[in-house]
N, C-alpha and C positions, 0 to 999 in steps of 0.2 A: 699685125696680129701674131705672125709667127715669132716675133721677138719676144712680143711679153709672154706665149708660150717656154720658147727658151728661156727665158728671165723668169718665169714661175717656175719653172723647172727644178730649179735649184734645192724647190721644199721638200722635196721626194728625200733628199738626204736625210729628210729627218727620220724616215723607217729606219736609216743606220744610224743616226743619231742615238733615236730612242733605245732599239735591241741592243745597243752596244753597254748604252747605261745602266739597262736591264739587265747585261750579264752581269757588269760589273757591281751590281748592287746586290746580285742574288750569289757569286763569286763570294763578295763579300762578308756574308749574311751566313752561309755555307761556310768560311772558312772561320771565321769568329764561334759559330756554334763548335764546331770539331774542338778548336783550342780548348773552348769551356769543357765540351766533354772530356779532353784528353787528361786536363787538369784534375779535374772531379773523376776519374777511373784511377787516375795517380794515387792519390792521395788515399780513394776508399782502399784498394788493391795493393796497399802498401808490402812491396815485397821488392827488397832491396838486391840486385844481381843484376852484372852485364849487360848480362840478356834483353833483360827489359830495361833498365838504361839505355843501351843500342835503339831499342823499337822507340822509346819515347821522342828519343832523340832524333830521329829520323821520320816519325811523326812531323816533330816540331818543322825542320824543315819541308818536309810536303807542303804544310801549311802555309807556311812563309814564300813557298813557290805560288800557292793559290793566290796569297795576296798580291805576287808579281803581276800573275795575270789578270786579276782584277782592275790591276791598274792601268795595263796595257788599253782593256777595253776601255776603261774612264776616258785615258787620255784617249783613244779613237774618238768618243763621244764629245769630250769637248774641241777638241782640233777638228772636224769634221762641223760640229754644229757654227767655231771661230773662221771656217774656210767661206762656207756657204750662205751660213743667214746670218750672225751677227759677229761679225770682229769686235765691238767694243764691250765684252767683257772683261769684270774685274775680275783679273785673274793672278797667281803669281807670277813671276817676271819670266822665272824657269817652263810656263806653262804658255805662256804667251807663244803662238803660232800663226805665223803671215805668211806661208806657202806650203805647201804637199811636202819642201827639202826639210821644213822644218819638223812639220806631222811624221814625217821616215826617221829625220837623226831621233827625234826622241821615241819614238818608238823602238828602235836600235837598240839605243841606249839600256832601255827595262829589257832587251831582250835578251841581250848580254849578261845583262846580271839573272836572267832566267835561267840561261843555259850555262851560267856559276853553278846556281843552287841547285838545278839536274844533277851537275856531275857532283857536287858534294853529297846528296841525297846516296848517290851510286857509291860511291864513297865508304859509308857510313855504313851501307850494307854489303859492302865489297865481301868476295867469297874466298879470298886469297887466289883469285885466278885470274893467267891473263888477260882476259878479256875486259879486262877496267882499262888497258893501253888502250886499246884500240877506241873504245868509248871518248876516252880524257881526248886522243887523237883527233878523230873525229870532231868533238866537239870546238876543241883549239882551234880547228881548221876555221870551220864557222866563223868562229870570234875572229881569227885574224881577218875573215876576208868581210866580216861586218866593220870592223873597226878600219882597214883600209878602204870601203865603199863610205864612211862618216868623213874620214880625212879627208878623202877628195872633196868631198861634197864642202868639207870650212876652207880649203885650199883655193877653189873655184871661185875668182873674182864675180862681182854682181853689176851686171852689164844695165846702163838708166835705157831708159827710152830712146833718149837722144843719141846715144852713142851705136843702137840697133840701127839706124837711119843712115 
């Protein structure tokens, strides 16, 4: 009885299943409407200078950070829903997920290009002061030490059954 306890267990994930999909669909829904608006304020508001070229522009990437994160949450939702209740989804090749190493490198992966588009964002509003070093620093660090915890992790041979024994 305690088994199929533990072995029904596993549906619980669908609470983070679902809220995951829900951000990412309300993420979504949220960053689509903004673009519409930013486009349509553009266009009525037509007043051509830096300034607001700088702000549109900076805009755009916000947005294009939101759809990062959007995706971040999708892909939790479906790698979490592919770990726990159903691995046989049709899925794309790049989406396909058979363990937790693989739900982390892609996960990584979108994260890295998140914390891209932070510091371009930073970037873009930069104030001619030094404190954009220390931010780019900062966030370099990260990336390097995401991208040396990815490495290892495709470096790490994948041990069968047989060879645990």
């Amino acid at each position: 009885m305690f088994e199929r306890i533990l072995t029904g267990g596993r549906y619980m994930t669908l609470i983070a299943v679902i809220g995951s999909f829900i951000a990412a669909f309300t993420l979504l829904l949220y960053s689509g409407l903004k673009i519409f608006l930013i486009i349509f304020q553009t266009f009525v508001q037509v007043r051509l200078n830096a300034t607001i070229d700088k702000q549109v522009l900076l805009t755009f990437v916000e947005v294009m950070d939101l759809f990062l994160l959007a995706t971040v949450f999708y892909i939790i939702a479906v790698g979490l829903y592919e770990l726990f209740i159903n691995d046989k989804l049709v899925l794309p090749a790049w989406l396909v997920i058979h363990n937790f190493d693989d739900l982390k490198g892609k996960l990584i992966s979108v994260l890295i290009v998140v914390l891209g588009v932070l510091f371009l964002s930073k970037a873009i509003d930069w104030d001619g002061k030094i404190g954009i070093l220390y931010f780019g620093l900062a966030i370099a660090a990260i990336i390097l030490a995401l991208s040396y915890f990815l490495s290892q992790k495709i470096k790490k041979p994948v041990k069968s059954a047989s060879e645990e024994e």
